[in-house]
N, C-alpha and C positions, 0 to 999 in steps of 0.2 A: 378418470382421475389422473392429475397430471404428476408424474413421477420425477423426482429430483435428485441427485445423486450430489452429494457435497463434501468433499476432498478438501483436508487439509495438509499438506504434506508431512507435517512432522506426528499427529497424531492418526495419519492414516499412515505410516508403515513406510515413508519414502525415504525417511531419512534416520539411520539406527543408531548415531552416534550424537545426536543431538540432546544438549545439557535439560534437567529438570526446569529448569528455568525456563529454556528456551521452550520446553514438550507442555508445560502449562500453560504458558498465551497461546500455543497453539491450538490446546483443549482448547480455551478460554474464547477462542475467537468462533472454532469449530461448531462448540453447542451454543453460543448468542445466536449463530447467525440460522442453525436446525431450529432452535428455540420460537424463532420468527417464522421460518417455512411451517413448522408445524398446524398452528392456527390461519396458515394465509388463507386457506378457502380448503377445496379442493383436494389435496396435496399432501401424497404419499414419498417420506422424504428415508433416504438411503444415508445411512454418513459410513465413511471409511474408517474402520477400527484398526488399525497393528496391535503389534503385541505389547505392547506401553500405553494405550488407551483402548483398551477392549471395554471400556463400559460405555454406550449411550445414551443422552436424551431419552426419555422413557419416550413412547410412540416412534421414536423413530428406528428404522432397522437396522442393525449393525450387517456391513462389507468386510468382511476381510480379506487381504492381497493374500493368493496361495504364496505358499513358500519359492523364493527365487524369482518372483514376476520383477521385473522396472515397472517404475511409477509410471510410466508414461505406457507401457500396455496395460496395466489394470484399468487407468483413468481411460485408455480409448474403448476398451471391451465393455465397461461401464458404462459408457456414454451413447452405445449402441441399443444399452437395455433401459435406456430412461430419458424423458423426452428432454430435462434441461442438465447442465454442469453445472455445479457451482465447483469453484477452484479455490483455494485461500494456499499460497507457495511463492516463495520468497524470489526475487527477480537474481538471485546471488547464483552465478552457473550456469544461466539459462535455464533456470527450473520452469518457473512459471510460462516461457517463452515456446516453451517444449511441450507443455501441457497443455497447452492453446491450440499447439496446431495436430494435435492428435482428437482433439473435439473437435464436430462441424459448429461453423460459426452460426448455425439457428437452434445449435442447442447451447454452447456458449452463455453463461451470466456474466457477463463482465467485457476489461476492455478489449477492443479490437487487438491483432496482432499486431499493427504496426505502431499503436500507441505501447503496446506493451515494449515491443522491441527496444525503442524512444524513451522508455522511461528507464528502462534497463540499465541505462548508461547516464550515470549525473553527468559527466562531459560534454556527452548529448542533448540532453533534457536542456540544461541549463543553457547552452547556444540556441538551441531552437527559439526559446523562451526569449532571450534579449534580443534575439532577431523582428520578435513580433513587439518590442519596447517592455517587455516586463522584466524586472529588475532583480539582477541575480546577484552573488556576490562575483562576478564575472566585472560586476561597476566600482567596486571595493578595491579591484588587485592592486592599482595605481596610487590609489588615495593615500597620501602622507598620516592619513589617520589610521589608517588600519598600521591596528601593534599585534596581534594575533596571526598565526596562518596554522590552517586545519589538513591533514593528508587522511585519508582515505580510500578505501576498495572504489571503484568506480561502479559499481552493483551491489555494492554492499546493502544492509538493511538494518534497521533498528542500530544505528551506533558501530555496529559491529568493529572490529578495530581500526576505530578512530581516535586520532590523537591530535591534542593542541597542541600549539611550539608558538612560545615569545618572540623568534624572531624568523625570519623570510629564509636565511643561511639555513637553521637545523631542521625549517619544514624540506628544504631543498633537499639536504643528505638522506632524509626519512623516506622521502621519493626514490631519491635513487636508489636505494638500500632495497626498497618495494620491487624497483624495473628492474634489477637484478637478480631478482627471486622468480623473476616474469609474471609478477604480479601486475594487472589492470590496474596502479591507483591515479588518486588527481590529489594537485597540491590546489585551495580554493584561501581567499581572504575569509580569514572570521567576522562574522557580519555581526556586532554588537547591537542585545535587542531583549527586546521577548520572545523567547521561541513557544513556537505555538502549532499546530495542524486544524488543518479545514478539513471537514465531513464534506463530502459533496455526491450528491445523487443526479447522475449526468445522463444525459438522451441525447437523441440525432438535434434535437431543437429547444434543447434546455437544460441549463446546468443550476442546482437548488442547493445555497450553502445548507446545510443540516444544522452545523454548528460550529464553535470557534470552540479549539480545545487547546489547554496550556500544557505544551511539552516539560517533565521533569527531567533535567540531566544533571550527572555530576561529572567532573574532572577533578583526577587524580593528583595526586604530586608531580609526577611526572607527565601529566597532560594525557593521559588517557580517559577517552570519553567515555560514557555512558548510559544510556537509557533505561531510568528510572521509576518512568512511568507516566500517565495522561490525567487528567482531568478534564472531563470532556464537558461538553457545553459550560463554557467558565464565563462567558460575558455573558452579558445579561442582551435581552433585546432592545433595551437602548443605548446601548454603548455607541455612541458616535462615530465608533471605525466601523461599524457594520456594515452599511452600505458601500464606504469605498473597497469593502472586503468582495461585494456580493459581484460587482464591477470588476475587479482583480481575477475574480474564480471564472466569469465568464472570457474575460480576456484569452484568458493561460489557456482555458479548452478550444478555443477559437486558434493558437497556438499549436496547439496537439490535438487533430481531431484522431475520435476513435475512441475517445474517454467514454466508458459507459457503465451503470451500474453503481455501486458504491464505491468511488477513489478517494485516497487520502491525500493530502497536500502539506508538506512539511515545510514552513517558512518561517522568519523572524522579522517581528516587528521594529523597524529602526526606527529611531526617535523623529530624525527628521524624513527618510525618504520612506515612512511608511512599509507595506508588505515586499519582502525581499525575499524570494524564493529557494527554496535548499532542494528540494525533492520534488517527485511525485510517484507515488503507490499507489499503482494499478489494481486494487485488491482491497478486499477486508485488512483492517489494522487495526490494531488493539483499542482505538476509539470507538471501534462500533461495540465492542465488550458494553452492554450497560445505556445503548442510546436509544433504542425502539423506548427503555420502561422511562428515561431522563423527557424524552419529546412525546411520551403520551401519543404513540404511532408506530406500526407495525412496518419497518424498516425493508425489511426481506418481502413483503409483499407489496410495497414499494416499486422495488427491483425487479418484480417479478412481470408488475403489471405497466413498467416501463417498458422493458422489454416484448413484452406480447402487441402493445402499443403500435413499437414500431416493426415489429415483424408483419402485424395486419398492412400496415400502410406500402412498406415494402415491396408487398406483393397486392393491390389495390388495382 
């Protein structure tokens, strides 16, 4: 029986001061994605409990971190006792970056360390990206059209303190304000659009859009952003951007190899140049909450049997 250990950080114990808000899509992503391990075949699944989410998944076994352990010795003592990882930890601090390299990478679900490293950094992500011609808002900075400009953590996740500014001046002082605190952040053009995320189920030799999901956010008075929530699979299968989307997603991993597993893609649709790239999420994201029952397809067994895939061939 293949044994699975699946780490969420905020409702397995890594992170104590994190909001209800935030310890809910954590559950939220935690048990969708146990939900799927549990019927994949075979498959005896572990998930990590803290003291804020001590209830599991019925079938699956609840972990608890002893008192005083780092996340990052629980998840490698863990990983010794169970043949795969799954990980779900925010790229904000090196979390997820950490937790990667305390798994060996043939138990590892998910992406490589150096895609993860890569993705870690929008600064980075997004130069590597328009290096290989994929269009960031890196194409925007110049443009007489852009009236917006966005500052945020350069790691950050979901929204996290991110703010709009009307004019190029008060994104600039928001910035310094940030380097001064020695904060990581980037000042980026606001790319006027649909904001949207790509599901993507990625291998050594294939990248599978899942689905096109429509980002909700709102901005404050003061231009303070935030994420509001997904609507996942929103276009239909014949929405005519589909294909140049499926072309786009292959592109960007061609870009960044090391994508593997289920990654998110956070981009906005501009009217005229099409998909324009903001992110990329190395990890489960609050789109896979609800998409194995939405595509009538067992997602995490997906995952599992990509991976096994290429580990055979690997070693061939």
């Amino acid at each position: 029986m293949m044994r699975v250990f699946l780490y969420e950080h905020l409702s397995g114990g890594g992170a104590t001061n994190a909001s209800e808000e935030l310890l809910a899509a954590g559950r939220a992503m935690r048990d969708a994605v146990a939900c799927d391990l549990l019927p994949a075949g075979d498959c005896a699944v572990s998930v990590a409990a803290g003291p804020q989410a001590a209830e599991v998944p019925a079938d699956a076994r609840a972990v608890r971190p002893p008192p005083g352990i780092t996340a990052a010795d629980f998840v490698a003592h863990q990983s010794r006792v169970h043949d795969h990882v799954w990980v779900i930890a925010p790229e904000t601090d090196g979390v997820l970056a950490q937790l990667r390299r305390v798994v060996d990478a043939r138990r590892w679900l998910g992406c490589s360390a150096a895609a993860i490293a890569l993705a870690s950094s929008k600064q980075a992500t997004l130069a590597q990206a328009a290096a290989h011609g994929v269009a960031t808002p890196l194409d925007f900075a110049s443009s007489p059209a852009t009236r917006r400009w966005v500052v945020k953590p350069d790691d950050g996740a979901g929204g996290l303190a991110t703010r709009v500014h009307n004019t190029h001046a008060a994104a600039r002082d928001d910035l310094d304000t940030r380097q001064r605190r020695g904060e990581a952040a980037v000042l980026e053009a606001w790319v006027a659009g649909e904001p949207l995320s790509l599901s993507l189920l990625c291998s050594a030799d294939r990248v599978e859009l899942l689905s096109v999901n429509r980002q909700q956010l709102a901005i404050d008075a003061v231009g303070v952003l935030s994420f509001t929530g997904v609507q996942i699979n929103a276009w239909p299968d014949d929405d005519a951007r589909i294909d140049s989307l499926r072309a786009w997603a292959s592109r960007l991993a061609g870009a960044v190899p090391g994508l593997r597993g289920y990654v998110g893609i956070d981009l906005v649709w501009h009217p005229q140049r099409g998909p324009v790239l903001i992110e990329i999420n190395p990890r489960v994201t609050m789109a896979y909450v609800g998409l194995s029952a939405a595509l009538g397809r067992n997602l995490a067994a997906a995952v599992l049997a990509a991976h096994s895939h290429e580990a055979l061939h690997a070693h061939a």
